[in-house]
C-alpha positions in Angstrom: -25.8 -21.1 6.1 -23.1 -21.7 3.8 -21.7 -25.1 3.7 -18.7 -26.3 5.6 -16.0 -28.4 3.7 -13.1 -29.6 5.3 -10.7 -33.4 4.8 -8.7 -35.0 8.0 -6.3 -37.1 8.2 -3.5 -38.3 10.4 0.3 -39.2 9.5 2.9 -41.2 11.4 5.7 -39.1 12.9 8.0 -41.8 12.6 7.3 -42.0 8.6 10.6 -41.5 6.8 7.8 -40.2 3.8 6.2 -37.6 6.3 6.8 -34.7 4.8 5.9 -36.4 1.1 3.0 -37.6 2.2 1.5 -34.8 4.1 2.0 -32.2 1.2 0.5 -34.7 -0.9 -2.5 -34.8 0.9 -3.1 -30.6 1.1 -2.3 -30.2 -2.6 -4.9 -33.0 -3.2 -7.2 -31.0 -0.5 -7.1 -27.9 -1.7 -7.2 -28.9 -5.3 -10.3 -30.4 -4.5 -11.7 -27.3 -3.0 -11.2 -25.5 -6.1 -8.6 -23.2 -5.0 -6.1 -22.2 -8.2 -2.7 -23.4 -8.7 -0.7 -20.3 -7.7 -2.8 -20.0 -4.2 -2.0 -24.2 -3.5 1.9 -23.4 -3.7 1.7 -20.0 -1.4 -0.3 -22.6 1.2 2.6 -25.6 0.2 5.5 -23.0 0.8 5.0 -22.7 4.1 3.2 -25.8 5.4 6.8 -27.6 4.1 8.3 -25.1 6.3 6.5 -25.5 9.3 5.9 -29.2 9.0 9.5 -29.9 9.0 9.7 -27.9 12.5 6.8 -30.0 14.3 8.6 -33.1 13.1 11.7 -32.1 15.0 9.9 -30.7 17.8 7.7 -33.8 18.3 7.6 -36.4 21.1 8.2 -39.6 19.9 5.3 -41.5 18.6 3.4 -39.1 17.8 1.2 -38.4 15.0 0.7 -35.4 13.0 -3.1 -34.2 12.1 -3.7 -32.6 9.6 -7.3 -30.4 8.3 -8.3 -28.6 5.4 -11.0 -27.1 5.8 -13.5 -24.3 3.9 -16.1 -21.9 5.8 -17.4 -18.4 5.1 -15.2 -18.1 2.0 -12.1 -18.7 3.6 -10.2 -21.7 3.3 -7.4 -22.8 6.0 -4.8 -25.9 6.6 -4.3 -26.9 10.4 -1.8 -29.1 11.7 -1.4 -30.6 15.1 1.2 -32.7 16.7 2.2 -33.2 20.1 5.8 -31.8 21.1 7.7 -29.3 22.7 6.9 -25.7 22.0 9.2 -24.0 19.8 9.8 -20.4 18.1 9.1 -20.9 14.2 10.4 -17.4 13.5 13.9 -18.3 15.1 15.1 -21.8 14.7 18.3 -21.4 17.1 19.2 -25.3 15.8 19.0 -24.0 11.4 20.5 -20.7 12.7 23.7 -22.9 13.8 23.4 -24.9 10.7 23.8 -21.6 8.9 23.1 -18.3 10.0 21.1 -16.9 6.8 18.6 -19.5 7.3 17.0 -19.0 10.3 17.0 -15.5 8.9 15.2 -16.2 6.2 12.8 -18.6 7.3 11.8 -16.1 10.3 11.4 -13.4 7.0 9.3 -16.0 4.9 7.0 -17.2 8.1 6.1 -13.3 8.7 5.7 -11.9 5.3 2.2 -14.3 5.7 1.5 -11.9 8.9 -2.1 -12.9 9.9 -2.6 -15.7 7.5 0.2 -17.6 10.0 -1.0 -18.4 13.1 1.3 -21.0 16.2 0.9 -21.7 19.9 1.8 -24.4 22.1 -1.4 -25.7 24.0 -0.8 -28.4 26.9 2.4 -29.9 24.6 0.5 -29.5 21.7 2.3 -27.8 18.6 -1.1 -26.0 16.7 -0.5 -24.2 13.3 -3.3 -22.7 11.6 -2.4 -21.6 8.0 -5.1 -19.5 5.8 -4.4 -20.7 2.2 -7.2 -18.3 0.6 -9.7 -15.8 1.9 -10.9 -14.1 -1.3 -8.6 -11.2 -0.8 -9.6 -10.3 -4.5 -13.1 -9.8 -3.1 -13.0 -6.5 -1.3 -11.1 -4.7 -4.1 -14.4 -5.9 -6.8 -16.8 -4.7 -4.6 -15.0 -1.4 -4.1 -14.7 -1.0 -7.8 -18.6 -2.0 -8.0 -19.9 0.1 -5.9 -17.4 3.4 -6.6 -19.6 2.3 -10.6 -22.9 2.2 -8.6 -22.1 5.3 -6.6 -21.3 7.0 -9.6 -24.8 6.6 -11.6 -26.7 7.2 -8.6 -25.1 10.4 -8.2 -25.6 11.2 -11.4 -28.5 10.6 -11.3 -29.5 12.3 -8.1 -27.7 15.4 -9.4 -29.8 16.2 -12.9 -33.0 14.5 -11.6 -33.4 15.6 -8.1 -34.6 19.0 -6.4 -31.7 20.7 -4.9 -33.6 20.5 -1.4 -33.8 16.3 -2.2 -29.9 16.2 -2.7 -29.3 18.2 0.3 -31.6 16.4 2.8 -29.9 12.5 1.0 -26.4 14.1 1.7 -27.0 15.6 5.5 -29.5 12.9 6.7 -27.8 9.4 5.2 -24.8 9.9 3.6 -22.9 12.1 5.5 -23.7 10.5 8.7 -22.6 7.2 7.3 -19.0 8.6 5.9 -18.6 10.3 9.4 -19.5 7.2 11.1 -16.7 5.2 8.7 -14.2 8.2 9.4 -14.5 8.0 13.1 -14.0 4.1 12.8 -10.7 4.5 11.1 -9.4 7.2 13.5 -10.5 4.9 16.6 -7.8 2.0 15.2 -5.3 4.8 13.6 -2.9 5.0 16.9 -2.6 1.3 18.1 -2.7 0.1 14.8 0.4 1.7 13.7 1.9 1.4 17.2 1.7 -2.2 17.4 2.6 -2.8 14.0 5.8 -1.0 13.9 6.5 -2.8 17.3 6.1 -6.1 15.8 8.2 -5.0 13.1 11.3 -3.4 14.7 11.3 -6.7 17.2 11.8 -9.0 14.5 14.7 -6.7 13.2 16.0 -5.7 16.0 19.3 -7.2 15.7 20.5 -6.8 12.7 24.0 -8.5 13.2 22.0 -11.9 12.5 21.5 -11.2 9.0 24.8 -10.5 7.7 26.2 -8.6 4.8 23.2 -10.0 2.2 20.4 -8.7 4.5 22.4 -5.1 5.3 22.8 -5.3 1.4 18.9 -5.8 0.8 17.3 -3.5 3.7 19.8 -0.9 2.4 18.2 -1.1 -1.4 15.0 -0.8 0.1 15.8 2.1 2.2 17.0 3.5 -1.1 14.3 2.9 -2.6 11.9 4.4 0.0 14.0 7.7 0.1 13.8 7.6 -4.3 9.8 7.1 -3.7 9.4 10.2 -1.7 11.1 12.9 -3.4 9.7 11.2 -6.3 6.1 11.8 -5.0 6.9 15.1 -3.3 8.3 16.3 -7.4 5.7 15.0 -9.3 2.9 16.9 -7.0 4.7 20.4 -7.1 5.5 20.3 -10.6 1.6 19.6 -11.4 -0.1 21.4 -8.5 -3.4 19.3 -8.0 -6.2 21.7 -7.1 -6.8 25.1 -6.1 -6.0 25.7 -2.0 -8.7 25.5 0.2 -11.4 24.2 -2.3 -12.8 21.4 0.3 -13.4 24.3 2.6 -16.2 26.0 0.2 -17.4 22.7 -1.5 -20.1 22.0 0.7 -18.5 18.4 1.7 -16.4 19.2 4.5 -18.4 19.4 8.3 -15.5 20.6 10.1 -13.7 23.7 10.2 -9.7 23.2 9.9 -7.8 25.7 12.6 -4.1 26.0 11.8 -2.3 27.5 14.9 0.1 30.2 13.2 2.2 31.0 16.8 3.0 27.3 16.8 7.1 26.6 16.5 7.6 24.9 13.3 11.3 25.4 13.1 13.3 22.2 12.5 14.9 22.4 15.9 11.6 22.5 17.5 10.4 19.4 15.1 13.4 17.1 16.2 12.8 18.3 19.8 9.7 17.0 19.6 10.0 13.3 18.7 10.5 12.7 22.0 7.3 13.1 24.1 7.2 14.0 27.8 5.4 11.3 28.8 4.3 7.6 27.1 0.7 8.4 27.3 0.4 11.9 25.8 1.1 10.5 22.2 -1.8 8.4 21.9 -4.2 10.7 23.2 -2.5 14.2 21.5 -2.4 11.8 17.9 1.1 13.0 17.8 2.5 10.7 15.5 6.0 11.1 14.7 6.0 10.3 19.1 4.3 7.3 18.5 6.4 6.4 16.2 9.5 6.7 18.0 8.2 4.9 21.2 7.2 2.3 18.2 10.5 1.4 17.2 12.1 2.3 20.9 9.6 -0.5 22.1 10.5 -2.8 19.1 14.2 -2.4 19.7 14.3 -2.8 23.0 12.1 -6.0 23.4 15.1 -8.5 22.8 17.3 -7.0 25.2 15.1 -7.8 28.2 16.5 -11.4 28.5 13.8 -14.2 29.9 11.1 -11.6 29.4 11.7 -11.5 25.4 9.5 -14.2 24.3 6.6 -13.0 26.5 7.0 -9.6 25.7 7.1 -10.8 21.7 4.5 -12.7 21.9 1.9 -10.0 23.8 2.6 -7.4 21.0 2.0 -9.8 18.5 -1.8 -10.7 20.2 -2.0 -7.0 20.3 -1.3 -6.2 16.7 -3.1 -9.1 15.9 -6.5 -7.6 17.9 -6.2 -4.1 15.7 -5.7 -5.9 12.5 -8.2 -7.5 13.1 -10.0 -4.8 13.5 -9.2 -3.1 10.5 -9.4 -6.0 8.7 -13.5 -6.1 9.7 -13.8 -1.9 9.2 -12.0 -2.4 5.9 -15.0 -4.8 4.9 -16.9 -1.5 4.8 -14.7 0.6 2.1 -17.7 -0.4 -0.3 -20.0 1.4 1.3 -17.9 4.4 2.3 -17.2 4.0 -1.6 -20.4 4.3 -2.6 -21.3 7.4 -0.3 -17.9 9.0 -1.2 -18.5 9.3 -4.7 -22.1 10.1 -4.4 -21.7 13.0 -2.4 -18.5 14.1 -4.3 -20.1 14.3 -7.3 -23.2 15.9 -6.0 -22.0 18.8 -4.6 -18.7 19.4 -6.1 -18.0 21.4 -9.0 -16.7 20.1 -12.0 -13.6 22.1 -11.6 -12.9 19.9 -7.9 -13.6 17.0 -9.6 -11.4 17.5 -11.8 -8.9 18.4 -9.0 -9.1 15.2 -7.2 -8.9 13.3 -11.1 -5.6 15.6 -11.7 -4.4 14.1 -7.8 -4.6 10.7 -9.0 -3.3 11.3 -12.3 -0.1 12.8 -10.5 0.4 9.4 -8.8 -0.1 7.2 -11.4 2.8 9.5 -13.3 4.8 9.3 -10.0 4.1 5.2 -9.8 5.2 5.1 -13.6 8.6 7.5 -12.8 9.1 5.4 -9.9 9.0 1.9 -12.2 11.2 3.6 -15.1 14.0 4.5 -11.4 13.8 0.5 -11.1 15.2 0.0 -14.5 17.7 3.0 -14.2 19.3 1.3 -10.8 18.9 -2.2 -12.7 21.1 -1.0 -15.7 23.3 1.3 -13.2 23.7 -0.5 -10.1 23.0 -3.8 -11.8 25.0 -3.3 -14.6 21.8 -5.3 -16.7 19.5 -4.4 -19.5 16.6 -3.4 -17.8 14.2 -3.8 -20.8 15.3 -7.4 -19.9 14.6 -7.2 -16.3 10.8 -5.7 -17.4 9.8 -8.6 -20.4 10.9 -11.1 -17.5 9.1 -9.4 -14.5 6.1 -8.9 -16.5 4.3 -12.0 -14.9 4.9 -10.5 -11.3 3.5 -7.3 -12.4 0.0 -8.6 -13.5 0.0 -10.3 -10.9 0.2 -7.8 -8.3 -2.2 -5.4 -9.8 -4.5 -8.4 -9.8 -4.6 -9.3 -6.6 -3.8 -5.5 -5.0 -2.2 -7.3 -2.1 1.9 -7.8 -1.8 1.8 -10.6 0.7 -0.4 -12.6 -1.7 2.1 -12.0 -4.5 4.8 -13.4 -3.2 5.1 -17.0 -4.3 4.6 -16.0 -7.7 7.4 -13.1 -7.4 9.9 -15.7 -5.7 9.3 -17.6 -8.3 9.8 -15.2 -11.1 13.0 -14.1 -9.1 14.5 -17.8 -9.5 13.4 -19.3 -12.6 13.0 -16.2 -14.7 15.4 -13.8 -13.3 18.2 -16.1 -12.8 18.4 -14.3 -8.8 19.7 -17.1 -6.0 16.7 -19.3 -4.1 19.1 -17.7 -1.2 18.6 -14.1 -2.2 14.7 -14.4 -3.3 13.6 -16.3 -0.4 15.2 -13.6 1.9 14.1 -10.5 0.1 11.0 -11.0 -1.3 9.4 -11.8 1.9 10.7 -9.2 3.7 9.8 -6.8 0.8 6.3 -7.4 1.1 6.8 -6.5 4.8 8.8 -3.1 4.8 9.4 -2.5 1.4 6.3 0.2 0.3 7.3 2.4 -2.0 3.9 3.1 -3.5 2.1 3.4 -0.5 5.3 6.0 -0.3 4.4 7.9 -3.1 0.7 7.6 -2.2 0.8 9.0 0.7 3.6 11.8 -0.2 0.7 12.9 -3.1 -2.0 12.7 -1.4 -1.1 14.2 2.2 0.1 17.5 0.4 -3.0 17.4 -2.1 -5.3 16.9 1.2 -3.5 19.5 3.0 -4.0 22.0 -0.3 -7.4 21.1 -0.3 -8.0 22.1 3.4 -6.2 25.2 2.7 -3.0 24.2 5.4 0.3 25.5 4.5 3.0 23.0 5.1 6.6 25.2 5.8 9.8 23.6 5.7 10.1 22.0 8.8 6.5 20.3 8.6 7.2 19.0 5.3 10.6 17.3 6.6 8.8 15.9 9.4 5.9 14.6 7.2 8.8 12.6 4.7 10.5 11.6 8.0 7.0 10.3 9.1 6.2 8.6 5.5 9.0 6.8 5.6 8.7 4.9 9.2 5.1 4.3 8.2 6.8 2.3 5.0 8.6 0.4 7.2 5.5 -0.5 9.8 2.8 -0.5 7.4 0.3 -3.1 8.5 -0.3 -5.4 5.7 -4.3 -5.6 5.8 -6.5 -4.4 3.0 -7.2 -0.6 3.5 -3.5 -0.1 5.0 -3.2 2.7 2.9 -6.1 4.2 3.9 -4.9 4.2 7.7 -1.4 5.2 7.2 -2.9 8.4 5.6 -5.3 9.0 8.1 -1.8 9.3 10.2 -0.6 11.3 7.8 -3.5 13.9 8.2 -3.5 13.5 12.1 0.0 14.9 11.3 -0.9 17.9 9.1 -3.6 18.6 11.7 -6.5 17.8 8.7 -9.5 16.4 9.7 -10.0 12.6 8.7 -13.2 13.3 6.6 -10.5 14.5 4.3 -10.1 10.6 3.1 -13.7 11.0 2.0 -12.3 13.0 -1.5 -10.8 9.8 -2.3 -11.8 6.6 -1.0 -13.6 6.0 -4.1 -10.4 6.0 -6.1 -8.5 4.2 -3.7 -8.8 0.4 -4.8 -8.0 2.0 -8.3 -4.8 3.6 -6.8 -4.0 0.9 -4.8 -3.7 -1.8 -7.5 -0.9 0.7 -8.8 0.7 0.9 -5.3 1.0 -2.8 -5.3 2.4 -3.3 -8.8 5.3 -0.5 -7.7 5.6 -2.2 -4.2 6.6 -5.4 -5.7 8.4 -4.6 -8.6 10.7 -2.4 -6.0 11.7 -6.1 -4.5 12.3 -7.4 -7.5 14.4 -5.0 -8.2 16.4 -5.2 -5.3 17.0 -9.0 -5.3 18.3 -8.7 -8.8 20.7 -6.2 -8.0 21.8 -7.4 -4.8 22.1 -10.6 -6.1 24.5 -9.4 -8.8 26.5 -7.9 -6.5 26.8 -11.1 -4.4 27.7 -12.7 -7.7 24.5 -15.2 -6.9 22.7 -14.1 -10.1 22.4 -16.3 -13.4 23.4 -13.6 -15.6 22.8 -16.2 -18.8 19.3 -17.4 -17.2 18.5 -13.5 -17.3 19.2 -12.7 -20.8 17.1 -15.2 -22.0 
């Protein structure tokens, strides 16, 4: 059993040095526990944020407890002090004060999602904050075992029988990718439900945030609208595969029926958003419904009165459960990895290898066009060198493709925002949060490439109309996406649910993914970068000299 490591210690409430002394003690914690510098100040950033609220909150003469503590490879910070509940993503007393920073703090508090946790127990103000979990971990064993999947296959395909390779494929490794495939389309529906729920909630009001957040969430809108077409150019002009090759590749267990005398006409498509009843969605997998009773939900929880909080709180257990979830099927991408590739490379050609290598190829050319748009608005929107904007974001962007995770990369992107960039504190602590939580234009262009590449593949034309409704559908997903590893693996099972494709289809290229998806998060972030640069030059809260240099 692995060992348990954990410091306690209790401050006075009344202490003018509180706050001091407290941070003091988790940097001194967590320094101890070996944790690097970069992870201490994403756990410091918002335990001084929180902390500050249980001291205002707090009965008099109370005490605040405080843990750090390490078990199963994940290491936490939990605080405790007696007071009256509060909401920490809504300070109504800061947003008087001034109304951007209630904003903001509510922005920076959920950009953490899951690694945030606060409830009121019997006057008790808990906080449980996960400072590391080894995020980094799942993405090396994908890439270890996509290396081991790919000698075994080898392997098996030049040494084995042909009657060996067939009975490995239909008698272990198929069952075990169908088994992983059926997982992810049990958690595909509530998953994106509650998350886009959670999210429209927050944002429901938009009135609160003022001309600087309408400018920001307008960038990113931009952005996501650039990432598309983007995606949806870059895959036509290189045409990825030959249509209908997974149907005669021997990898595919399901037959795909297209229903020609369905409507597809756009009239029919907008018509259709709106289901009949609240249940038929999640049991037809219609998703562009779901999504509309998503944000319909999410919009209309604060205008409910008393019932609001409740109401906020419930969805957020919910989305909490399914991440969850995900978060413990995701722990299995290895192994439907390892399976993936071995079976691709036994029984594919070399020609629909080659296919799927030319699909990733086209994204990585798309994520690189999409990078070289950042500069373009940064010189034209901006009205800065964006050579400039690249030598000083170059930090951030190793960083990202590091860690594969946008949430995790945002202390060190705040900071490159402020000391590097010249952008506001103001303007980086609003938008960089928040950009890690709706802004996703590489999951964007990932799923634009590689929702028409697994509808060529499955030989599915996509007219007019479906291929509107599929960027409609892209784009709300953006703005939902559930920030868990293997997100993007789930949004595109949505995606398929939408092209009627079978969700085997992720099985051509889960063992790419964590490649792919270090690339995603590179273009995610740098897209918020972006954004705070040139909003903050608008808002004349940018240090044009501290740029330049």
């Amino acid at each position: 059993m692995a060992k348990i490591k954990n410091f306690r210690k209790s401050f006075s409430g009344d202490s003018t040095s509180l706050l001091g002394d407290v941070m003091e003690f988790i940097d001194s914690s967590l320094t101890s526990l070996g944790l690097n510098k970069k992870t201490i100040q994403k756990a410091e950033l918002i335990s001084e944020e929180i902390i500050q609220d249980l001291a205002k909150h707090a009965f008099p003469g109370s005490a605040l407890k405080v843990q750090v503590v390490k078990r199963l490879g994940e290491t936490s910070v939990h605080l405790s002090m007696n007071g009256q509940a509060f909401e920490p993503y809504s300070d109504d007393e800061s947003i008087d004060e001034d109304a951007s920073v209630g904003v903001i703090r509510s922005v920076l508090l959920r950009s953490y999602g899951e690694n945030f946790k606060y409830r009121n127990k019997n006057n008790v103000n808990l906080v449980r904050i996960v400072a590391d979990q080894s995020a980094q971990k799942l993405n090396n064993s994908a890439l270890y075992a996509l290396a081991l999947g790919l000698i075994f296959s080898l392997l098996a395909r030049y040494l084995f029988p042909q009657s060996v390779n067939e009975a490995l494929c239909g008698y272990l490794l198929d069952p075990i990718k169908t088994l992983f495939m059926h997982a992810i389309k049990i958690i595909v529906a509530p998953v994106v439900f509650f998350s886009i729920v959670s999210c429209f909630s927050q944002f429901g009001s938009l009135s609160d945030i003022g001309k600087l957040g309408s400018k920001v969430i307008g960038m990113y809108l931009l952005t996501t609208v650039i990432a598309v077409l983007v995606g949806l150019s870059v895959f036509h002009i290189i045409q990825p595969g030959e249509f209908g090759f997974a149907l005669t590749s021997g990898i595919n267990s399901q037959e795909v029926n297209v229903n020609t005398d369905v409507d597809t006409s756009i009239m029919s498509t907008v018509m259709n958003i709106v289901p009949s009843n609240f249940l038929s969605p999640f049991l037809e997998s219609d998703t562009l419904q779901l999504i509309f009773l998503a944000i319909l939900c999410g919009l209309a929880v604060g205008t409910i009165g008393q019932y609001a909080a409740m109401l906020k709180e419930l969805f957020d257990a919910l989305n909490s459960l399914f991440l969850s979830i995900t978060t413990m099927i995701a722990k299995f991408i290895p192994v439907a990895g390892f399976v993936s590739i071995a079976m691709l490379i036994i029984n594919l050609s070399v020609e629909n290898l080659m296919a799927i290598l030319s699909a990733a190829l086209a994204h990585c050319l798309a994520i690189f066009i999409m990078i070289c748009i950042y500069g373009l608005l940064i010189m034209v929107l901006g009205r800065l060198n964006p050579i400039k904007f690249f030598k000083n974001n170059r930090e951030g962007m190793i960083t990202s493709l590091t860690l594969s995770s946008s949430s995790a990369s945002v202390p060190t992107n705040m900071r490159v925002c402020t000391d590097k960039m010249g952008v506001s504190p103001m303007v980086a602590n609003f938008s960089i949060p928040l950009g890690a939580t709706i802004n996703m234009d590489g999951v964007c262009i990932y799923l634009t490439v590689f929702g028409l590449f697994m509808a060529k593949a499955y030989g599915v034309p996509i007219p007019l109309p479906s291929l509107i409704s599929l960027c409609f559908t892209i784009i709300l997903l953006s703005l939902g996406a559930p920030g868990v590893p293997g997100c993007a693996l789930i949004c595109l099972g949505v995606v398929l649910e939408t092209l009627n494709i079978p969700m085997e289809a992720l099985g051509l290229i889960i063992a790419v993914n964590p490649i792919l998806d270090m690339f995603d998060t590179v273009n995610n972030t740098t897209g918020d970068v972006a954004a705070a640069v040139i909003v903050a030059r608008s808002e004349k809260m940018l240090d044009v000299e501290k740029f330049n240099s």
